[in-house]
N, CA, C and O atoms as a MOPAC input file, in Angstrom:
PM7 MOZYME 1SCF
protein

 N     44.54100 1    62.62500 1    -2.79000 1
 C     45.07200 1    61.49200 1    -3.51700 1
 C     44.32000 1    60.20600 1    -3.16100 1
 O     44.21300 1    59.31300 1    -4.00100 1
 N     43.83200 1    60.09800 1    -2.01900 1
 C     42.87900 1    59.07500 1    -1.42400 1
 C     41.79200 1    58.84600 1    -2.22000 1
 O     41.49800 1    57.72300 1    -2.63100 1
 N     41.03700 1    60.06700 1    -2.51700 1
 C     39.65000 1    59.63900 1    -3.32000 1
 C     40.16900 1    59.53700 1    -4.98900 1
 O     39.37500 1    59.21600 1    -5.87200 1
 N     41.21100 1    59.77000 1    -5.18900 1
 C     41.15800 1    59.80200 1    -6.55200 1
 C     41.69700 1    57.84500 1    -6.58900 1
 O     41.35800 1    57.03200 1    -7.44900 1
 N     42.15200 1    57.71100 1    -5.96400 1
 C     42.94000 1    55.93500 1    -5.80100 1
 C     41.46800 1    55.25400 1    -5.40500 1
 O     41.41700 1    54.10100 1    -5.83400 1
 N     40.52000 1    55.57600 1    -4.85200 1
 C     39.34300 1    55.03400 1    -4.11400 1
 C     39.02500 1    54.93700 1    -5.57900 1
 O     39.40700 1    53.86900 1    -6.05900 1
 N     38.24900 1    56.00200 1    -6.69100 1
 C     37.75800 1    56.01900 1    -7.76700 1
 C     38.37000 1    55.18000 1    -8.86500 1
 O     37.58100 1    54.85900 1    -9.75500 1
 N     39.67300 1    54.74100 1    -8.98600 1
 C     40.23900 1    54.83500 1   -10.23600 1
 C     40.23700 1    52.94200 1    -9.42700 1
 O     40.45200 1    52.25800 1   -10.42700 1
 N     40.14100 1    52.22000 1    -8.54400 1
 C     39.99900 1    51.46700 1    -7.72800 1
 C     38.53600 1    50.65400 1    -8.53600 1
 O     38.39200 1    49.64400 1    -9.22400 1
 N     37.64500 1    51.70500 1    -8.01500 1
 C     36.56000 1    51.21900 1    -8.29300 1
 C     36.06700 1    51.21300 1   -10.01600 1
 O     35.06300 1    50.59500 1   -10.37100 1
 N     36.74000 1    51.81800 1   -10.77100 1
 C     36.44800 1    52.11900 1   -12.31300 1
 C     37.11400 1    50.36400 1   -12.40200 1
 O     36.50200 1    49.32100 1   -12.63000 1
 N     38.41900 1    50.57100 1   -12.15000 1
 C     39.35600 1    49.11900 1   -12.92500 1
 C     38.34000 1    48.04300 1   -12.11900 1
 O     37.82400 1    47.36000 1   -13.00200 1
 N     37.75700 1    47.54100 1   -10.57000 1
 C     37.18700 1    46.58400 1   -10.32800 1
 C     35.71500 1    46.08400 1   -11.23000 1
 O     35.21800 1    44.97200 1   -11.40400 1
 N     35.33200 1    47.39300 1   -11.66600 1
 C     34.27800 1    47.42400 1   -12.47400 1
 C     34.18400 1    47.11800 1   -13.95100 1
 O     33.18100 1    46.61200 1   -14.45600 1
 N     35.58400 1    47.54000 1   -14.81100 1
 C     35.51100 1    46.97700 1   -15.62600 1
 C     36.45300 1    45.75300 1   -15.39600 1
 O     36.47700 1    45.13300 1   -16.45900 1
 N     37.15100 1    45.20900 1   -14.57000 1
 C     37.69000 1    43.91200 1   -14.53100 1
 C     36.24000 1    42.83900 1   -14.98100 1
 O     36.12000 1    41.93600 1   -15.80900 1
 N     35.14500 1    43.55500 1   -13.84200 1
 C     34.19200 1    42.51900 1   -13.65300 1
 C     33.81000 1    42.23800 1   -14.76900 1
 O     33.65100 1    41.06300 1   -15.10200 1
 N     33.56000 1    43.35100 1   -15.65900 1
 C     32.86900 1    43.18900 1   -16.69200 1
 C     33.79700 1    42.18200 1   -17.99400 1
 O     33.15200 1    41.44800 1   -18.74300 1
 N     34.97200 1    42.26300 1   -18.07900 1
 C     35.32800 1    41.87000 1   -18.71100 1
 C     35.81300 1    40.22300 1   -18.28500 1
 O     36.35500 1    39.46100 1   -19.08500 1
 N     35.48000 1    39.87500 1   -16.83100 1
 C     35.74600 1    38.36800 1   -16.84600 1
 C     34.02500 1    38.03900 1   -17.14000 1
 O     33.64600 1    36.88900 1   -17.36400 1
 N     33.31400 1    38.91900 1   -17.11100 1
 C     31.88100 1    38.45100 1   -17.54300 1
 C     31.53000 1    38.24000 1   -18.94700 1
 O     30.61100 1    37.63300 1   -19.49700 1
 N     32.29900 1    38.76200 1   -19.27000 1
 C     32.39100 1    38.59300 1   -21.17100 1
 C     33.12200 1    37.62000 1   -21.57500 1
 O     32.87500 1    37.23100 1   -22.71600 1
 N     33.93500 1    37.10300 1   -21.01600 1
 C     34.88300 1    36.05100 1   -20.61500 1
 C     33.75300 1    34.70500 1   -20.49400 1
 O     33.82700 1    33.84600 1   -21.37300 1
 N     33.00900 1    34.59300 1   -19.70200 1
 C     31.93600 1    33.60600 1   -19.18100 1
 C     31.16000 1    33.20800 1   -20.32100 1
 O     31.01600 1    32.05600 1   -20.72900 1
 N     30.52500 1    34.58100 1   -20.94500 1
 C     29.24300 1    34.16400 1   -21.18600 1
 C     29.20800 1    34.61300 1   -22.68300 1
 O     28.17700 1    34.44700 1   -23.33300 1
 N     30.56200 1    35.30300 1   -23.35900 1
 C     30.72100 1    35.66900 1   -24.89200 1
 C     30.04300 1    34.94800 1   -25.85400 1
 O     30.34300 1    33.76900 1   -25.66200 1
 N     29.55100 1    35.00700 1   -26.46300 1
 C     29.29000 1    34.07000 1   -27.81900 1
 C     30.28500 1    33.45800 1   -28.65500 1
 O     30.45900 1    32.28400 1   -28.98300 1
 N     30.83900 1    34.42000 1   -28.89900 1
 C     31.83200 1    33.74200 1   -30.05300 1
 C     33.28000 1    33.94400 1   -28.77100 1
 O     33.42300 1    34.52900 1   -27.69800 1
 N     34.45900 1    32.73900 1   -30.02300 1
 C     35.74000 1    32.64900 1   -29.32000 1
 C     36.00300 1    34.06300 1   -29.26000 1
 O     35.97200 1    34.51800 1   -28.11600 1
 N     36.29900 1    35.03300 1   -30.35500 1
 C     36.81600 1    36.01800 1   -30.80000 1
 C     36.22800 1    37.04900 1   -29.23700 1
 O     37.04200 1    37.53700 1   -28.45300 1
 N     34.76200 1    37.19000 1   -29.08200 1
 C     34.86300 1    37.72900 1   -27.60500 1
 C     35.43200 1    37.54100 1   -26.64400 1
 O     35.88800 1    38.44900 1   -25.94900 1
 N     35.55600 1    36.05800 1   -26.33300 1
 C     36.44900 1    35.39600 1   -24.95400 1
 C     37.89600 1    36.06800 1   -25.16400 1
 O     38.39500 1    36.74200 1   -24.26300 1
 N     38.59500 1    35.84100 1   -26.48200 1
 C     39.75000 1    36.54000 1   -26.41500 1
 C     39.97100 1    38.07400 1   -26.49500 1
 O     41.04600 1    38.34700 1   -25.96100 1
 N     39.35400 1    39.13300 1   -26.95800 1
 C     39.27600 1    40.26200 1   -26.63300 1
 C     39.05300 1    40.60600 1   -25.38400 1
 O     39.77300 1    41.50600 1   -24.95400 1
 N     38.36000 1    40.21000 1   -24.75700 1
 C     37.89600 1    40.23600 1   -23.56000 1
 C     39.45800 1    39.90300 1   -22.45400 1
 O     39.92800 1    40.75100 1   -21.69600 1
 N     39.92100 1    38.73100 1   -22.60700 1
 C     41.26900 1    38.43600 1   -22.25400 1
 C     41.96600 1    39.19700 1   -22.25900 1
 O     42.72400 1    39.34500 1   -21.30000 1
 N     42.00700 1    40.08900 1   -23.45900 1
 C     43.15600 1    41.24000 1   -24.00200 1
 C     42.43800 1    42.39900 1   -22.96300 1
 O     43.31400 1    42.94700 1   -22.29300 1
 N     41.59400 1    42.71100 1   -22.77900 1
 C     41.04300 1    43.73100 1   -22.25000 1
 C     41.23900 1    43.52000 1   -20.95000 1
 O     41.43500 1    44.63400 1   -20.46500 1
 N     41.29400 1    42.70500 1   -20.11300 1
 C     41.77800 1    41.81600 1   -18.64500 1
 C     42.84900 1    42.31000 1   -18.72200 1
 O     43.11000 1    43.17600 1   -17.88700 1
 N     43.60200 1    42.05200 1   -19.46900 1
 C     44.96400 1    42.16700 1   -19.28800 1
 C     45.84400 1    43.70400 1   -19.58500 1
 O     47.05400 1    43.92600 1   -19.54100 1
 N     44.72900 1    44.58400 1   -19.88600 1
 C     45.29200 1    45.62200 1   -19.89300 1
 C     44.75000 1    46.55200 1   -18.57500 1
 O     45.26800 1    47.64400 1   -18.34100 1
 N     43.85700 1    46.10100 1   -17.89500 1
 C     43.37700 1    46.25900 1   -16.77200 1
 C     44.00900 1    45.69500 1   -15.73000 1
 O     43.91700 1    46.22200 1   -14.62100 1
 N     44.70300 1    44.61000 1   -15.91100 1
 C     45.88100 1    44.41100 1   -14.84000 1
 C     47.15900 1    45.24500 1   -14.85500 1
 O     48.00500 1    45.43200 1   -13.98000 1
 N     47.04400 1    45.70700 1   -16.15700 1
 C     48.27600 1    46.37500 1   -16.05700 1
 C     48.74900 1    47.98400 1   -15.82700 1
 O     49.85900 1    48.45000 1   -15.57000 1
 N     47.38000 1    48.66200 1   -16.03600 1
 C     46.43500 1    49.85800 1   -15.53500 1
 C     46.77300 1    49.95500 1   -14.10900 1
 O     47.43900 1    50.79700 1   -13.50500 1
 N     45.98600 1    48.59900 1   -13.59700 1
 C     46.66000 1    48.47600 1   -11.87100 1
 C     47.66700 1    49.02900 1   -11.61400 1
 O     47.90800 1    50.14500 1   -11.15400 1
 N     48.60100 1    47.76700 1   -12.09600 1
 C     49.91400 1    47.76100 1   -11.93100 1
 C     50.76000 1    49.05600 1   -11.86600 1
 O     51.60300 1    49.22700 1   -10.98600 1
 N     50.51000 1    49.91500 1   -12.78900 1
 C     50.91000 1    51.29900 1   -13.30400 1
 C     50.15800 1    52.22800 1   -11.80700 1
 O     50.83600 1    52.82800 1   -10.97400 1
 N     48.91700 1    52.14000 1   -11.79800 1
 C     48.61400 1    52.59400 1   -10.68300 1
 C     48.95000 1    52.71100 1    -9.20600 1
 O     48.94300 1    53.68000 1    -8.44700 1
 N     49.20100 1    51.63200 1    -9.05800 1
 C     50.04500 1    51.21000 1    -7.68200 1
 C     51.44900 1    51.47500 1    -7.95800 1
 O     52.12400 1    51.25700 1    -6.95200 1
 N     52.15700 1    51.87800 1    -8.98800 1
 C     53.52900 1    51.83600 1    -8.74200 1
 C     53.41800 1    54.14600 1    -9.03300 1
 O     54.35000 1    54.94600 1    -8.95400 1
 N     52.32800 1    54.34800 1    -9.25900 1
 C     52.17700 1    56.14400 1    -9.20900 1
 C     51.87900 1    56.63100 1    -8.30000 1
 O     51.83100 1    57.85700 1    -8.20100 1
 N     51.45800 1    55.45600 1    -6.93300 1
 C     50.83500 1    55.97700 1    -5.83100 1
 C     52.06900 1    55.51900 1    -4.82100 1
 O     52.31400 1    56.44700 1    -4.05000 1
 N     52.87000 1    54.43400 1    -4.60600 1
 C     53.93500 1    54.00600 1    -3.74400 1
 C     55.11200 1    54.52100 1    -4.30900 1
 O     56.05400 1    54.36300 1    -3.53300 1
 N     55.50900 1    55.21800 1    -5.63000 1
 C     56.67000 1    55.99100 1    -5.98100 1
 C     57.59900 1    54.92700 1    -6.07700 1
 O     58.50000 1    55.01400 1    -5.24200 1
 N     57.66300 1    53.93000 1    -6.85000 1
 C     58.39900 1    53.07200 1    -7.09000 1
 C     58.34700 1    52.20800 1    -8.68800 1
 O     57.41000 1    52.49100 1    -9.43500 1
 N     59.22200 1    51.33100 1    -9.07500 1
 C     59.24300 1    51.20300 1   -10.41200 1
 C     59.78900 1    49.50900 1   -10.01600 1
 O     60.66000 1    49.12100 1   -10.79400 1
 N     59.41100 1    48.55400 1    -8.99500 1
 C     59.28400 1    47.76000 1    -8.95000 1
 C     58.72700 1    46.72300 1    -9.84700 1
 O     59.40100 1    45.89600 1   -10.46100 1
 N     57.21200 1    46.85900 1    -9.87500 1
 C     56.93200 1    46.18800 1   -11.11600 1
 C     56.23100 1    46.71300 1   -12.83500 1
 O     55.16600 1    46.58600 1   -13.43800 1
 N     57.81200 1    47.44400 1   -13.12000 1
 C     57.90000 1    47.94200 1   -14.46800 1
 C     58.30500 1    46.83500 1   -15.00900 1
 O     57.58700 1    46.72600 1   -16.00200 1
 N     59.22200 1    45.67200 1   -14.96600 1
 C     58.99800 1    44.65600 1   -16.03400 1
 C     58.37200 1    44.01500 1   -15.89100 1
 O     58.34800 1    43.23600 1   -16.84400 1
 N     57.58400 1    43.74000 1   -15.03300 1
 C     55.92900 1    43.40400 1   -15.15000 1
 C     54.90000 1    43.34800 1   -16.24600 1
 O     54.29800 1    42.63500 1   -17.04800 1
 N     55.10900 1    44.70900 1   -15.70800 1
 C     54.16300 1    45.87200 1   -17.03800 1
 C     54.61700 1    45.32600 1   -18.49000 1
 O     53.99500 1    44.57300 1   -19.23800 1
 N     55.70500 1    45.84300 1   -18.64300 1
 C     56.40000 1    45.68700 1   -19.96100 1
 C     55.94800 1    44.01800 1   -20.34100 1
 O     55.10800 1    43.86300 1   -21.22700 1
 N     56.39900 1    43.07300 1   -19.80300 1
 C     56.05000 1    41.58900 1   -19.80900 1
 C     54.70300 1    41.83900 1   -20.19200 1
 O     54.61300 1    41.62500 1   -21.40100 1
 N     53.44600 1    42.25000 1   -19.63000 1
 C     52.37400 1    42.34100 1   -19.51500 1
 C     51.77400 1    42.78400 1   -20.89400 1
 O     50.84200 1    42.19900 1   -21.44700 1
 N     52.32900 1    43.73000 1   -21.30900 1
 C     52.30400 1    44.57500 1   -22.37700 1
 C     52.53900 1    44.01400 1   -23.77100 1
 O     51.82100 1    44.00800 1   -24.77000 1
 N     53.65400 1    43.58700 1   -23.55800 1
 C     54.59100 1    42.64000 1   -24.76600 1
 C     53.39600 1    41.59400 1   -24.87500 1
 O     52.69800 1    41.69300 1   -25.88400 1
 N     53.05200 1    40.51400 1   -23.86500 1
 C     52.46100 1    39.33600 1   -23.95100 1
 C     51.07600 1    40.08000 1   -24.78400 1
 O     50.81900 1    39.72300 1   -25.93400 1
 N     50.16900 1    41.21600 1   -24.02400 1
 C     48.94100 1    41.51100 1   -24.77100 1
 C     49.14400 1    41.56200 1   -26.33800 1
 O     48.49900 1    40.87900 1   -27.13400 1
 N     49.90400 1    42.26000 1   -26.59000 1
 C     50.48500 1    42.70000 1   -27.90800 1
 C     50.52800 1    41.29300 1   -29.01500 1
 O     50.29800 1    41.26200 1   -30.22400 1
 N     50.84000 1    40.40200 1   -28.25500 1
 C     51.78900 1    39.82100 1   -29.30800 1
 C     50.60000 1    38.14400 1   -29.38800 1
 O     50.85300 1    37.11400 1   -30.01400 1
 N     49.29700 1    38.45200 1   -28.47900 1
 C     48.24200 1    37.98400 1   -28.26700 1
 C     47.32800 1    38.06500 1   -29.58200 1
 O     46.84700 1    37.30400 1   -30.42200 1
 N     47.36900 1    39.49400 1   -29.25600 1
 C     46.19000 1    40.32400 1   -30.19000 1
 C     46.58600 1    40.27200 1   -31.74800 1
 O     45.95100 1    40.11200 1   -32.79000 1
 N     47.76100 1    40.45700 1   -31.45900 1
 C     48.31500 1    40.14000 1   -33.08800 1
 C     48.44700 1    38.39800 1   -33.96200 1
 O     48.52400 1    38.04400 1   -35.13900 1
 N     48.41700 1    37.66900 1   -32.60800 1
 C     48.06900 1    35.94900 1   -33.23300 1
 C     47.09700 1    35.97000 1   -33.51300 1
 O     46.84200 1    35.56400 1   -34.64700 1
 N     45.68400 1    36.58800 1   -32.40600 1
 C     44.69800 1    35.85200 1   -32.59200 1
 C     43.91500 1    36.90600 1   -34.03500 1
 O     42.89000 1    36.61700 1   -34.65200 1
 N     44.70000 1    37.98700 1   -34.21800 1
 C     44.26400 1    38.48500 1   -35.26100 1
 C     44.32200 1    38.09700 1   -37.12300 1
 O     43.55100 1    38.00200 1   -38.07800 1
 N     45.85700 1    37.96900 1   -36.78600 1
 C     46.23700 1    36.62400 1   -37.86800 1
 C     45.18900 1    35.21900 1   -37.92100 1
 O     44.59700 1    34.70800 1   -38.87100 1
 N     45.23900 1    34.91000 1   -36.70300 1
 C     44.29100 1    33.87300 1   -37.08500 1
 C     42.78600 1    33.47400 1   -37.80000 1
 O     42.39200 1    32.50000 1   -38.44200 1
 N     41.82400 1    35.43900 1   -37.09400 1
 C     40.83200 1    35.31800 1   -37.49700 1
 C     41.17700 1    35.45900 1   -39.63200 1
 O     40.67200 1    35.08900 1   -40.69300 1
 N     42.31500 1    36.21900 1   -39.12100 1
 C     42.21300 1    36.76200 1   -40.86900 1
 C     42.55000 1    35.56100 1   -41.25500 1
 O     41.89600 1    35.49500 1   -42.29600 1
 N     43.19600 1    34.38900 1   -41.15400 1
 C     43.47200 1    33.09500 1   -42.27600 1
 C     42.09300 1    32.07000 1   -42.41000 1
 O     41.80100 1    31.40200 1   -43.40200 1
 N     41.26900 1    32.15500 1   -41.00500 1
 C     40.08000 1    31.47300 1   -41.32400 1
 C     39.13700 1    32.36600 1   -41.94600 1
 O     38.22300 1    31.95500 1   -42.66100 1
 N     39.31000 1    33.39100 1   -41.72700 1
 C     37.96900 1    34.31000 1   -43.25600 1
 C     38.47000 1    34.09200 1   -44.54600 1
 O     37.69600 1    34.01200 1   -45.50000 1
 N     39.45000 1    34.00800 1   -44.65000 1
 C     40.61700 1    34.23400 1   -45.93200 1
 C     40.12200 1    33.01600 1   -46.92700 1
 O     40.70200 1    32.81600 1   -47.99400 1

């Protein structure tokens, strides 16, 4: 269970990185905020992770919070791109 938490450790730090790097240096807004959305489902990946390895359900409304907020992100900023193409 050690190396599989070591791996799944190093996958999420790796794409965290990548995605606050897309964050930095995106071109357009529309990257910075995907990128955000993608952060944030990688925190919550964590989150889920650490609560499968300590056997606890501590921070499940976390998650859920976490979840709800991505959701309801992706769906503004999606509306939005669609009214400025529109």
């Amino acid at each position: 269970m050690t190396l599989v938490l070591v791996i799944v450790t190093v996958i999420l730090s790796l794409a965290a990185a990548g995605a606050i790097y897309r964050m930095a240096v995106g071109p357009s807004l529309l990257d910075r905020v995907l990128a955000a959305d993608v952060l944030l489902a990688i925190v919550g990946a964590a989150l889920a992770t650490d609560m499968a390895v300590n056997h606890h359900l501590h921070s499940l409304a976390l998650l859920v919070a976490l979840s709800l907020i991505g959701f309801i992100g992706s769906v503004t900023v999606a509306r939005f791109v669609l009214d400025r193409k529109g």
